[in-house]
C-alpha positions as CSV (number, residue, x, y, z in Angstrom):
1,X,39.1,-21.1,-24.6
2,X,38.0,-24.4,-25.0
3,X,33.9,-25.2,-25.9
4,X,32.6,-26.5,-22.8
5,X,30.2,-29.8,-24.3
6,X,27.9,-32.0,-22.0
7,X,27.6,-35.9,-22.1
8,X,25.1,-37.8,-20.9
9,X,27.5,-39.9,-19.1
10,X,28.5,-36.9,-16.6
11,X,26.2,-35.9,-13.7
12,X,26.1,-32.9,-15.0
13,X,25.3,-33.5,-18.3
14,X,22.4,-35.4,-16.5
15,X,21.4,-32.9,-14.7
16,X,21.8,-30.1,-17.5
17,X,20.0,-32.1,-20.6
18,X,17.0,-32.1,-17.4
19,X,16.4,-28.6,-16.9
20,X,16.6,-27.9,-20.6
21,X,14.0,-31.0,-21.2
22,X,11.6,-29.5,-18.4
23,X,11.7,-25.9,-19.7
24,X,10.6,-27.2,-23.2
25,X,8.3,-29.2,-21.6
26,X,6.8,-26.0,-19.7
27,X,7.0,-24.1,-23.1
28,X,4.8,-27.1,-24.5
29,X,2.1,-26.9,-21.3
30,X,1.6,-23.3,-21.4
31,X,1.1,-22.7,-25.2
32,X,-1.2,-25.5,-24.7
33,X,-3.4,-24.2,-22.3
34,X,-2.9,-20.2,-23.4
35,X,-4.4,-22.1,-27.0
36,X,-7.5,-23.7,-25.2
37,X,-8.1,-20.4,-23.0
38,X,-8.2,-18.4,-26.4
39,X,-10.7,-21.5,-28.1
40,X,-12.9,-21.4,-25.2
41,X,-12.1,-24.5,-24.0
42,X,-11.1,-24.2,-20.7
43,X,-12.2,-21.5,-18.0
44,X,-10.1,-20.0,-15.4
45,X,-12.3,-19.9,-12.5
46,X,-12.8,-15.7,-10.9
47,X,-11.6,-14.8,-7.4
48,X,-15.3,-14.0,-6.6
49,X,-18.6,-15.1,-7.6
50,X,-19.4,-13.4,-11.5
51,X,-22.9,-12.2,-11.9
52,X,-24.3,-14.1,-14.9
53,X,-27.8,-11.4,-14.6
54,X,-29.6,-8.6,-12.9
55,X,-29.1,-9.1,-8.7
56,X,-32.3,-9.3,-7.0
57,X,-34.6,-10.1,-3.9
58,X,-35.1,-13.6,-2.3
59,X,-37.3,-16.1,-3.8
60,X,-40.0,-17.3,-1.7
61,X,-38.5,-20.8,-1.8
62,X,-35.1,-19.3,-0.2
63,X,-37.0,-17.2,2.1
64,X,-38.6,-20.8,3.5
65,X,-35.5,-22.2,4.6
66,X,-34.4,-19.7,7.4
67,X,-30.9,-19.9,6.9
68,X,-28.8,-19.2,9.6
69,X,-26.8,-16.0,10.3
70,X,-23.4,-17.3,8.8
71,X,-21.7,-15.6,11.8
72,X,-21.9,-16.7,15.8
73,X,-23.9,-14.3,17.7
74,X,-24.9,-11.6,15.5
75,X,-28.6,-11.1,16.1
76,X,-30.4,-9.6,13.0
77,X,-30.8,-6.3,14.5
78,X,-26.7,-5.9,14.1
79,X,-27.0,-6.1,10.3
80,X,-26.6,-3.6,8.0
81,X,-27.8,-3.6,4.6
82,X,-25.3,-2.6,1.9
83,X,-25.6,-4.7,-0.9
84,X,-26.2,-2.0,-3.7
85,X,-23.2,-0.2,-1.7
86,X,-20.8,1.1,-4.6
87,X,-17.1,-0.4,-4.4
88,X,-13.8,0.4,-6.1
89,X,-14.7,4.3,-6.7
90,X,-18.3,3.2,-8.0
91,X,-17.1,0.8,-10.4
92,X,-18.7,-1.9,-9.1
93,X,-21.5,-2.9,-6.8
94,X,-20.8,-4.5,-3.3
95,X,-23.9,-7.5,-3.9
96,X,-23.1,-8.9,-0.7
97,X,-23.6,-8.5,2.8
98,X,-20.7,-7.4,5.3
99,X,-21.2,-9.0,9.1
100,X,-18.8,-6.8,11.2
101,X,-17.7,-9.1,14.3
102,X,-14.7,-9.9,16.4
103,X,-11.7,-11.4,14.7
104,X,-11.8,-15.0,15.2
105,X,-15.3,-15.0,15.5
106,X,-17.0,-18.4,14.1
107,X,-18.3,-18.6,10.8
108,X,-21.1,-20.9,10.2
109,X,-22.7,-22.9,7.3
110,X,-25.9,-21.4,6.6
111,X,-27.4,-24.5,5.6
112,X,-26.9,-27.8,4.5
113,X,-24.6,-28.6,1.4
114,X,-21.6,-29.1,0.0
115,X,-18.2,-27.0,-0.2
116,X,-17.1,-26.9,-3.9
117,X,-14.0,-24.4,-3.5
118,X,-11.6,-23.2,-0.7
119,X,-9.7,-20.3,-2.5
120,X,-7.0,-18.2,-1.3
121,X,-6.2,-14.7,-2.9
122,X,-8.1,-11.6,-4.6
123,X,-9.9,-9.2,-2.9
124,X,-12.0,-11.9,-0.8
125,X,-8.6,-13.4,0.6
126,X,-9.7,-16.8,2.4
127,X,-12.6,-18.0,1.0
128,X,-15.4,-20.6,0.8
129,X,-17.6,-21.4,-2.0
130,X,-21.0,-23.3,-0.9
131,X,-23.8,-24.9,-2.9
132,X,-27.2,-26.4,-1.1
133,X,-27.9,-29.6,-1.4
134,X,-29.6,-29.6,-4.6
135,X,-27.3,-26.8,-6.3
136,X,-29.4,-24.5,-6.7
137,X,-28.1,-21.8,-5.0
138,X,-24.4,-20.6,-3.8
139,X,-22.7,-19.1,-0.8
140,X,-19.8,-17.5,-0.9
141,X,-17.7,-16.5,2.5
142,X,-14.9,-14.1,2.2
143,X,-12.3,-12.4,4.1
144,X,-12.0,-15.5,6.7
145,X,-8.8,-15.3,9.3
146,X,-8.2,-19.1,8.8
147,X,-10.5,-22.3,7.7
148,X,-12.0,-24.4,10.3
149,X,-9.5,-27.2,10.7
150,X,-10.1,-30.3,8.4
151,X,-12.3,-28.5,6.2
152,X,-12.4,-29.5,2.5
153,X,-13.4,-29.5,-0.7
154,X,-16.0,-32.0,-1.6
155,X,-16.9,-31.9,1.6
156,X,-20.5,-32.1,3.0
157,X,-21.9,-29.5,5.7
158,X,-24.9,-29.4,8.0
159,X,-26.5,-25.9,8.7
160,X,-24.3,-24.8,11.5
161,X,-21.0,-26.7,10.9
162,X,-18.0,-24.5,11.5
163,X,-16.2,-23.3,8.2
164,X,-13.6,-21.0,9.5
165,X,-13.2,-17.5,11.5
166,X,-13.8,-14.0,10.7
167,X,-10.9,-11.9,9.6
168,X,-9.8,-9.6,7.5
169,X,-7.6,-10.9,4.7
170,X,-7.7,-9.9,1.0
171,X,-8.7,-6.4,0.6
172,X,-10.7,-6.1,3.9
173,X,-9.9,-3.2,5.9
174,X,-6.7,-4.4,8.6
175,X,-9.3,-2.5,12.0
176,X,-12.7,-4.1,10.1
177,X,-12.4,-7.9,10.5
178,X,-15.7,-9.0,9.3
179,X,-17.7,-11.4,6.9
180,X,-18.3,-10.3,3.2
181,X,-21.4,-13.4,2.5
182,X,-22.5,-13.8,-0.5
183,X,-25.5,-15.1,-2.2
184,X,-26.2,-16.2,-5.8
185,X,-28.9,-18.5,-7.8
186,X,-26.4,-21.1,-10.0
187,X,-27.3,-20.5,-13.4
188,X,-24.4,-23.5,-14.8
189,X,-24.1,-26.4,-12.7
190,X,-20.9,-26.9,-14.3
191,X,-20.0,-23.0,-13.0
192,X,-20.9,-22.8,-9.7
193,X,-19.1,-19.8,-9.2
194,X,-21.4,-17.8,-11.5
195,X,-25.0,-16.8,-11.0
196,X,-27.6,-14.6,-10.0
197,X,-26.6,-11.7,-6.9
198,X,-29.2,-12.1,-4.5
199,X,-29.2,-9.9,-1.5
200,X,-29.3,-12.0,1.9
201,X,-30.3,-8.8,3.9
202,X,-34.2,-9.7,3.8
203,X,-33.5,-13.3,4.6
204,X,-33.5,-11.7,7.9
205,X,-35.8,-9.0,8.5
């Protein structure tokens, strides 16, 4: 049988010399960054908020600002506290609070500030990360049906501003559409998504 060879001067040559250029090329990029990942260099950000500390209760500066039930219509006498609820068999802790509502029920900004992620997958599905104004603290809404058209990273909010509507992707229940809300004091600017668990439920009461 006769060696089959390429030339550059064929279209398939062309297009053959291209695929094996762009898989050395991915080769290249993904030693690269498996490299920096094992120096420390670069972070891949978590599906969920990381606890940098110890969760605890509201500072009296949060507790000032009255931030608004994050989801339409639920009075505070619906809520439930379960942040120190045990997860995953007990092997973690909940450090959030679930808002059971209707599917599709708004979800609100709880204040003014800025969103800094929109991130699909993991156990909180749909999700939105949220810093205040001065970045200080972070809010973190899970398990959303769909975003609020338009929305964006980047993007500023006002308390109130629709961010999307309650549902039940990731590993929410399919018959339990609710909020998971999260909330956490920033301990790295430049890591907004770790920090302090700090549980909303006496924001409230």
């Amino acid at each position: 049988m006769a060696r089959r060879t390429f030339s550059l001067h064929t279209v398939s040559g062309l297009i053959a010399c291209g695929l094996v250029a762009g898989a050395l090329l991915a080769v290249v990029v993904i030693g690269w960054r498996l490299a920096l990942l094992a120096r420390g260099a670069i972070e891949v950000m978590p599906d969920e908020p990381e606890a940098s500390s110890a969760a605890g209760e509201p500072q009296p500066d949060l507790r000032e600002r009255s931030l608004l039930i994050p989801v339409q219509g639920v009075a505070p006498a619906a809520l439930t506290d379960n942040f120190n609820d045990a997860r995953a068999g007990g092997l973690r802790v909940h450090h959030a609070l679930d808002i059971m509502a209707a599917r599709g029920t708004p979800v609100l900004a709880v204040e003014d500030g800025r969103i800094v992620r929109l991130h699909h997958g993991g156990a909180g599905g749909i999700t939105v990360y949220q810093l205040d104004a001065a970045g200080r603290y972070g809010y973190y809404y899970a398990h959303l049906e769909r975003y609020a058209d338009g929305l964006a990273e980047g993007q500023k909010v006002t308390r109130g501003d629709l961010l999307g509507y309650v549902g039940t992707t990731g590993n929410a229940p399919p018959k339990a559409p609710h909020l998971h809300f999260a909330i956490y004091e920033v301990a790295d600017p430049k890591r907004p998504w770790r920090g302090r668990p700090i549980d909303p439920f006496p924001l409230w009461r």
